[in-house]
C-alpha positions in Angstrom: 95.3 102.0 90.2 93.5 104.9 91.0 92.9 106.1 94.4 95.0 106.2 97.8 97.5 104.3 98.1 98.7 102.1 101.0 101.1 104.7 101.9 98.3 107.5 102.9 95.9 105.4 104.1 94.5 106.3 107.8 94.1 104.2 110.7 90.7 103.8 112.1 90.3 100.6 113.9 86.8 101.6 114.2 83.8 98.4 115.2 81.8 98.2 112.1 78.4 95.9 111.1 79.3 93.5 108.4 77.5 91.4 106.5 79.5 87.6 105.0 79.9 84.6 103.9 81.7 81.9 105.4 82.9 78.6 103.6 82.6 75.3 105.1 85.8 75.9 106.5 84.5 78.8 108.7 86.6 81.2 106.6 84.8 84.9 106.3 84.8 86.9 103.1 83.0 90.5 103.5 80.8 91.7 101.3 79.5 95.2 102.8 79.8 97.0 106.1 78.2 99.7 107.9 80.0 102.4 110.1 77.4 104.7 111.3 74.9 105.3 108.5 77.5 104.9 105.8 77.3 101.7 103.8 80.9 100.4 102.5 80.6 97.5 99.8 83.7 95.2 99.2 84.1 95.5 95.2 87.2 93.3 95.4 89.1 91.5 98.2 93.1 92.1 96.5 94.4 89.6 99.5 93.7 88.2 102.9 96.3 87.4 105.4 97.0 86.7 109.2 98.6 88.0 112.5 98.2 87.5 115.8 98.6 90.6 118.6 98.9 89.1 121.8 97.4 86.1 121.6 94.8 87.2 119.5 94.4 85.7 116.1 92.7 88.3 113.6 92.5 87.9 109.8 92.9 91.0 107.4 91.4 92.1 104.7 92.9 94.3 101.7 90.1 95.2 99.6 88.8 97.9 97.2 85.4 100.0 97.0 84.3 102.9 94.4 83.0 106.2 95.9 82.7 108.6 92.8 84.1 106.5 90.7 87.3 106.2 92.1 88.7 102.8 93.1 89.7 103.5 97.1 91.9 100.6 99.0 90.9 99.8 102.7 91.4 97.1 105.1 89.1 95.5 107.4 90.2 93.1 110.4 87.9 89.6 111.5 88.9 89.0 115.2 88.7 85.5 115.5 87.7 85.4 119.4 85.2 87.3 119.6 83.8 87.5 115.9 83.8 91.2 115.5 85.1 93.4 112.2 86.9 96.5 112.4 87.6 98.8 109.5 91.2 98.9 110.4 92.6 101.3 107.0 91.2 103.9 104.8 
């Protein structure tokens, strides 16, 4: 893989716009999100787990974009509450 690894990836944990879809289980799966005027697309999602932080359930995302033709990880967190995305990684 090409890229950053997980190792030197940065924490953001910055409120993004994102746009899903949700299955019928009310399950999200990202497929682009916005963070000022830049527009981040989700090539791939690699896995998706769980935690909860005080009470809070919020699912994460481990996905993949190209910029310059470079494959770069992230992660993106759904809080389940209040139904807002973070980019949490890059």
């Amino acid at each position: 893989m090409t890229g950053r690894s997980a190792v030197n990836m940065i924490v953001l944990m910055k409120p993004v716009e994102m746009i899903a879809w949700f299955t019928q289980d009310g399950i999200p799966n990202p497929i682009r999100c916005r963070l000022g005027d830049k527009v981040i697309r989700v090539q791939q999602v690699t896995s998706i787990s769980e935690e909860k932080l005080a009470g809070n359930r919020m699912f994460i995302y481990r996905c993949q974009t190209e910029i310059n033709g470079k494959l770069i990880p992230f992660e993106l967190k759904f809080e389940l509450q209040t139904c807002k995305w973070f980019l949490f990684k890059m």
